[in-house]
Every structure is written in structure tokens, then in C-alpha cells.
C-alpha positions as CSV (number, residue, x, y, z in Angstrom):
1,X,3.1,-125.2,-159.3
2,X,6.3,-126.5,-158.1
3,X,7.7,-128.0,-154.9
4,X,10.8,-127.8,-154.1
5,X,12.7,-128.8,-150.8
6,X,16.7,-128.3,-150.3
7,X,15.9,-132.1,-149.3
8,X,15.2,-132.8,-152.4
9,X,18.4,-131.7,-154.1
10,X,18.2,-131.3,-157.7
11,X,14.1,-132.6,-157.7
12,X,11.5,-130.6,-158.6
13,X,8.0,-131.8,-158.1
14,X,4.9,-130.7,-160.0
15,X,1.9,-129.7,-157.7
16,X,-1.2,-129.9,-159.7
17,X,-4.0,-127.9,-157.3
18,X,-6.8,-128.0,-159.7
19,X,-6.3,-132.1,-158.8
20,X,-6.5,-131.0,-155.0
21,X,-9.4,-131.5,-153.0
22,X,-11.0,-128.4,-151.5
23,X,-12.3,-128.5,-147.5
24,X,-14.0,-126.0,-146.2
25,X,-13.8,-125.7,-142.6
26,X,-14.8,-123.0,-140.0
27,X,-11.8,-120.7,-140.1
28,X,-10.2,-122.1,-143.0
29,X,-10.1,-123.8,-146.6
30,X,-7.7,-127.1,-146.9
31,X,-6.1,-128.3,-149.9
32,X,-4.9,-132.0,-150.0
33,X,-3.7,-134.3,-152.3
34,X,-1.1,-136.2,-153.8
35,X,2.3,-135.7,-155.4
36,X,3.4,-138.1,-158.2
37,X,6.0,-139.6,-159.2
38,X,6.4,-139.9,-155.5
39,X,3.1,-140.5,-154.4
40,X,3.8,-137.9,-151.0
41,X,0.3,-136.8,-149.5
42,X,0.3,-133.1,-148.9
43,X,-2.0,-130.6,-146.8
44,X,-2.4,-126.6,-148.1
45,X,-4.1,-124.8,-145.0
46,X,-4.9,-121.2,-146.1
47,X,-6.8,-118.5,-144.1
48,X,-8.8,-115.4,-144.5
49,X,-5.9,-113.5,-144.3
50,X,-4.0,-116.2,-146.7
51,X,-6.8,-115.8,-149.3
52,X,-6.6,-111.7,-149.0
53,X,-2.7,-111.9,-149.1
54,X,-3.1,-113.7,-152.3
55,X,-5.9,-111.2,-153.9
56,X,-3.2,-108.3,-153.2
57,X,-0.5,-110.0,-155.1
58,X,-3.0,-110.7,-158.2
59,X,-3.9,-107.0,-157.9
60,X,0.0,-105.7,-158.4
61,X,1.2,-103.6,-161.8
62,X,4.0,-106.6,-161.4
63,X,1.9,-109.6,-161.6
64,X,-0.1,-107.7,-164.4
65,X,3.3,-107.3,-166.6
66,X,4.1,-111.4,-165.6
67,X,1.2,-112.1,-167.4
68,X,1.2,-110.2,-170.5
69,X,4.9,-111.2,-171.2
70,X,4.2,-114.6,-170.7
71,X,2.6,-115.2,-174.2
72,X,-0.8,-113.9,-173.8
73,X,-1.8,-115.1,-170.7
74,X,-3.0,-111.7,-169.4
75,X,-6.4,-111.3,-171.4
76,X,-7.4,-114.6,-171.0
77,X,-6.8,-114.9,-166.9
78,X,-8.8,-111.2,-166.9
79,X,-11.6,-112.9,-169.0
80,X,-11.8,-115.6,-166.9
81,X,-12.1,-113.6,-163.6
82,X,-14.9,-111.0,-165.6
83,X,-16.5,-114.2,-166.2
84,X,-16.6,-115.7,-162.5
85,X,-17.0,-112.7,-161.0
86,X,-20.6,-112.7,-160.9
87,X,-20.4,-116.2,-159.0
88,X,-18.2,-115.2,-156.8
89,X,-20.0,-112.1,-155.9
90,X,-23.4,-114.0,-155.7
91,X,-21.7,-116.6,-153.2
92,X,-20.4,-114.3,-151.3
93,X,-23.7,-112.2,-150.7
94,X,-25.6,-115.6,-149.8
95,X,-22.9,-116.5,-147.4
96,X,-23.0,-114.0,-145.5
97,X,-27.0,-114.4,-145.3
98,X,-26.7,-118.0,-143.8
99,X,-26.8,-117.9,-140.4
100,X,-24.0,-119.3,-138.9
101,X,-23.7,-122.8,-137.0
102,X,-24.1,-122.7,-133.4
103,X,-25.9,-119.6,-133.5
């Protein structure tokens, strides 16, 4: 990903999130880390509705044609979700079984 700012004039800044550290909090999941050569800290803050915003764009006929034009990126990102799906689905089924703090 890249960061850009109209601060930052002509700079563009590379943003490498599988570098970020993942919180999980209550309401929400945080990202942070750092971008180099600049060393600038950042915080990502993304919510439920952030997350399902997200799941929406990767399930458009538009993103679908980004992908396959872009040098066969399209049967490997679908392989890769086919294989964590399972995961995913197996998370999400024990989450919801876990009773909740406080309660």
C-alpha cells in the first residue's frame, strides 16, 4: 500500500501491513507500525463495519477484472481465500461460542 499526503508533495511512502501489528480490542481491530525511510509511527483503526465495507469491495465484478488483468493475480488471491476459508469459518463459529467478558 501507499501513503500519500498533499503534505508530502511529490513523496510517496510504502505501507507494508503484513509488517503491522494486529490488536484486537472490544469494538475494534488496530493496525500499527512504522513507516520507513521516515521512520513515522502510524495507527489503522478499522471496525465491524470497516471490515464488512472491505468484504463488499473484494466481492465486486470490478475488483475481480483488477485482478485478472494484473498478471495473474486473480487465481492465486481466490486460492488463497479457498484455502483460509475453512480457518476463518472455524474462528468465527468458536468466537461466537466464547462467552463474552463481563458477562
Amino acid at each position: 500500500m501507499i501513503v500519500w499526503s498533499r503534505g508530502l508533495g511529490k513523496l510517496r511512502l510504502p505501507l507494508v501491513l503484513p509488517d503491522a501489528t494486529l490488536h484486537v480490542k472490544q469494538d475494534l481491530l488496530t493496525m500499527e507500525g512504522e513507516i520507513e525511510p521516515v521512520c513515522w509511527r502510524y495507527t489503522i483503526r478499522l471496525g465491524p463495519s470497516d471490515l464488512a465495507d472491505f468484504l463488499n469491495i473484494l466481492a465486486r465484478p470490478a475488483t475481480a477484472s483488477f485482478l485478472a488483468e494484473r498478471g495473474g493475480l486473480l487465481l492465486p488471491f481466490v486460492g488463497r481465500l479457498l484455502l483460509r476459508a475453512p480457518g476463518i469459518l472455524i474462528s468465527l463459529l468458536f468466537a461466537r461460542r466464547r462467552p463474552q467478558k463481563g458477562t
